[in-house]
Backbone as CSV, one residue per row, in Angstrom:
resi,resn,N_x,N_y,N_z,CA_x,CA_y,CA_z,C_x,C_y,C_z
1,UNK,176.091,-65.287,-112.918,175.699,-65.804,-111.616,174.727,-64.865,-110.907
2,UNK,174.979,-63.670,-111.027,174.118,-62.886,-110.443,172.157,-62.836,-110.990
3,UNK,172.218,-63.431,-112.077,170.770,-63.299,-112.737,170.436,-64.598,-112.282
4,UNK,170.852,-65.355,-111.542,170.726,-67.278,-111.242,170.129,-66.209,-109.372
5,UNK,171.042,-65.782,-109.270,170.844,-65.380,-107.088,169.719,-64.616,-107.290
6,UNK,169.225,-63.558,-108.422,168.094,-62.553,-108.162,166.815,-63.470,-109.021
7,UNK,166.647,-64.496,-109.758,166.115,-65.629,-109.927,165.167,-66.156,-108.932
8,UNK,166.367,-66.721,-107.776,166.139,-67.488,-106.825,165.678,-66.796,-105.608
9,UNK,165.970,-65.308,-105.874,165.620,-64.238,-104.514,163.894,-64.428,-105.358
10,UNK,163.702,-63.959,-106.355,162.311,-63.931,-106.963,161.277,-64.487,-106.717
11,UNK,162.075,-65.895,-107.055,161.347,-67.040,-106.950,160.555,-67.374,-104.589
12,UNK,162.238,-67.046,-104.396,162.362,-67.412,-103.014,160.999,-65.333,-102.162
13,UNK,160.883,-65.103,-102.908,159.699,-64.391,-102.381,158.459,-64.597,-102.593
14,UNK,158.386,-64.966,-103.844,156.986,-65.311,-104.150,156.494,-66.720,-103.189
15,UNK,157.651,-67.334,-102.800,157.094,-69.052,-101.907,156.950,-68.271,-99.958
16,UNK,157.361,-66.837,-100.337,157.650,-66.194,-98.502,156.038,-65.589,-98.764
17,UNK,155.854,-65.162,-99.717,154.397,-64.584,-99.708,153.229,-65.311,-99.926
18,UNK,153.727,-66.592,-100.638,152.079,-67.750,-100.068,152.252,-68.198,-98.578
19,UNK,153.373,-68.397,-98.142,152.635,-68.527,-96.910,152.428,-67.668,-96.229
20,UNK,152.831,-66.222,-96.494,152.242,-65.174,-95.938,150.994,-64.916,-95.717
21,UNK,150.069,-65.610,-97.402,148.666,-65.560,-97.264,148.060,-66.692,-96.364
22,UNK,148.716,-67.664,-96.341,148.686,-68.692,-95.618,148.497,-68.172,-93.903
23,UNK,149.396,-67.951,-93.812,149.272,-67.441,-92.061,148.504,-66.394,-91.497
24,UNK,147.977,-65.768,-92.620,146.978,-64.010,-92.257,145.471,-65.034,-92.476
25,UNK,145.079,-66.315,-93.330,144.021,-66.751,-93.699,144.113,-67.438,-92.214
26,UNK,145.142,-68.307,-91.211,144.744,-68.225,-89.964,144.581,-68.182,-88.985
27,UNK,145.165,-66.550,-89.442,145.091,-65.916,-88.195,143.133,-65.270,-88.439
28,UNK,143.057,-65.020,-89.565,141.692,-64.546,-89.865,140.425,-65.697,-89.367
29,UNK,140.902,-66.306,-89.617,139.621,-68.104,-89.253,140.029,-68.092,-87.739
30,UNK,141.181,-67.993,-87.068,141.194,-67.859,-85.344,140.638,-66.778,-85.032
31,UNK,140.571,-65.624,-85.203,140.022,-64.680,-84.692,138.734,-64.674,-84.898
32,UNK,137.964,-65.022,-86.241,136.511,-65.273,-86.577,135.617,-66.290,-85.363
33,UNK,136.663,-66.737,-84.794,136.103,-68.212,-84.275,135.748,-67.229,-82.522
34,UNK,136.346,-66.191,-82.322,136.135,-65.404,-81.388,135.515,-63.789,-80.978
35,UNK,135.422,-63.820,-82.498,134.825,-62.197,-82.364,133.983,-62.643,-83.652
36,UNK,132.761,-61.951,-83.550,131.489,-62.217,-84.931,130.477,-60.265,-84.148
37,UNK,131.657,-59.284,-85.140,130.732,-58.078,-84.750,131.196,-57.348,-86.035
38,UNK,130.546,-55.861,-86.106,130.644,-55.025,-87.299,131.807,-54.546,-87.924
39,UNK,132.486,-54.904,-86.303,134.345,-53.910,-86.698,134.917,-55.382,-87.170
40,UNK,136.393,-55.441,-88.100,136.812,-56.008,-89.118,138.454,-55.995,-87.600
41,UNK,137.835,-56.950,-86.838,139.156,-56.741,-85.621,140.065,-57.536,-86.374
42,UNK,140.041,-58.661,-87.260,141.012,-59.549,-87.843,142.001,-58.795,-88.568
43,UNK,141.464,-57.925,-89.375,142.436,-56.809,-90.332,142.754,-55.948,-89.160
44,UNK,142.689,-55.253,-88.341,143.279,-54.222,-87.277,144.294,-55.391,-86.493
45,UNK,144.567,-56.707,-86.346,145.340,-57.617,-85.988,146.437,-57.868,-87.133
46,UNK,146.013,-57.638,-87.898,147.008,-58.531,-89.078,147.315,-57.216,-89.227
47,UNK,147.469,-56.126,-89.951,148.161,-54.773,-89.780,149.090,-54.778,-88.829
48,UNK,148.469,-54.849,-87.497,149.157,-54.066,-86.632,150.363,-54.994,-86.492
49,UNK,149.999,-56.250,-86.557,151.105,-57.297,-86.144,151.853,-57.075,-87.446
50,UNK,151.935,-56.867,-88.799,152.893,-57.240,-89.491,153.236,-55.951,-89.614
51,UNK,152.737,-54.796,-89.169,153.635,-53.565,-89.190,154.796,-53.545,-88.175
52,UNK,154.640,-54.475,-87.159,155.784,-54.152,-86.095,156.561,-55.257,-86.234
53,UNK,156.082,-56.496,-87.024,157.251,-56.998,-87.608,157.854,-56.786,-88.934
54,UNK,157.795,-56.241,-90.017,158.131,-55.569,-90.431,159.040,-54.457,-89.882
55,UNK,159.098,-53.820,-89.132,159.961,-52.651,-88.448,160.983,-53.584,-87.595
56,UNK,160.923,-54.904,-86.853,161.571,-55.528,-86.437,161.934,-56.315,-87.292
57,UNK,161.631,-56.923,-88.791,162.506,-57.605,-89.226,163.576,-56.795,-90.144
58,UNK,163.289,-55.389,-89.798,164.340,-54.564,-90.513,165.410,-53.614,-89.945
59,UNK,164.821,-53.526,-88.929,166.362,-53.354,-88.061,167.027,-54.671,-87.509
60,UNK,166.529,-55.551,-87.718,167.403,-56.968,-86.961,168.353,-57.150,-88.340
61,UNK,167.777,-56.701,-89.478,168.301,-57.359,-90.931,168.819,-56.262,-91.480
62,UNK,169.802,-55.394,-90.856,170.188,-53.824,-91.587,171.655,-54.098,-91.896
63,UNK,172.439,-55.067,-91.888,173.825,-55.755,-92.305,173.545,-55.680,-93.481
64,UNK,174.806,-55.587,-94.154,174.513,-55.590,-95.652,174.637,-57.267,-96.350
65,UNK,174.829,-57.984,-96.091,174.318,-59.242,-95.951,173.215,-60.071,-96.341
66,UNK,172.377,-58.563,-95.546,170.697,-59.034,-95.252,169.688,-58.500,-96.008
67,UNK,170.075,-58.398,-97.153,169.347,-57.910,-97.956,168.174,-58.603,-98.904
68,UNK,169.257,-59.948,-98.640,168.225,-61.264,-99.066,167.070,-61.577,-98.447
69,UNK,167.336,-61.247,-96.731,166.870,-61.969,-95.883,165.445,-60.824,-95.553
70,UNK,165.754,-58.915,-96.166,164.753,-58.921,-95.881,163.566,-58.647,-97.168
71,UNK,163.955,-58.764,-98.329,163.085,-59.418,-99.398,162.010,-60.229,-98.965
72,UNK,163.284,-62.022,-98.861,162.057,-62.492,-98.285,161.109,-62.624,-97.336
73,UNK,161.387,-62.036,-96.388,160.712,-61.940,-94.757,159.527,-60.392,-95.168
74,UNK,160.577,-59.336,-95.592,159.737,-58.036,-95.692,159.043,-57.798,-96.921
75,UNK,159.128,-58.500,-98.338,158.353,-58.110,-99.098,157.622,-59.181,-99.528
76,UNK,158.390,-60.703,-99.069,157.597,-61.951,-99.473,156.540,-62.219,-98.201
77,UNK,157.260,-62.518,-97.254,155.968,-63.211,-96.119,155.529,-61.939,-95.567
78,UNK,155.793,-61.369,-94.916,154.720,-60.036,-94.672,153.931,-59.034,-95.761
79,UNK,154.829,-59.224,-96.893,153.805,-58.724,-97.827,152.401,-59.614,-98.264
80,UNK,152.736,-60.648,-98.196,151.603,-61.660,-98.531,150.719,-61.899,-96.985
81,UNK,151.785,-61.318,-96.211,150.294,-61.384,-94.680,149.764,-60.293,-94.739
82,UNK,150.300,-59.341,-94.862,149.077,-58.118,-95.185,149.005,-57.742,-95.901
């Protein structure tokens, strides 16, 4: 049973990290639509924002419980947003 749950954790990160790319592609096309200069402000947005969630989805998720929860949140969808 346990190779069926780390399977499905696998699987269930790789689907947290497309839409990770999903949501950084637009946040990148909203910000383009407002800034057109030399500095790369879309990447200094997407950093900064998924570094402090990241740090907040890991002290909210420090139960031992939540280990699932921060796979997919901290290495699937924020890894795939930044």
């Amino acid at each position: 049973m346990a190779a069926v749950n780390r399977l499905l954790i696998a699987l269930g990160v790789g689907a947290m990290g497309a839409l990770g790319a999903g949501g950084r592609y637009i946040v990148v096309e909203w910000v383009a639509r407002w800034w057109r200069g030399p500095v790369p402000v879309a990447t200094l947005i997407i950093n900064v924002s998924g570094a402090f969630a990241l740090g907040v989805a890991t002290t909210a998720l420090t139960t031992p419980g939540g280990l699932a929860a921060r796979l997919l949140i901290g290495a699937g969808f924020l890894g795939g947003y930044t």
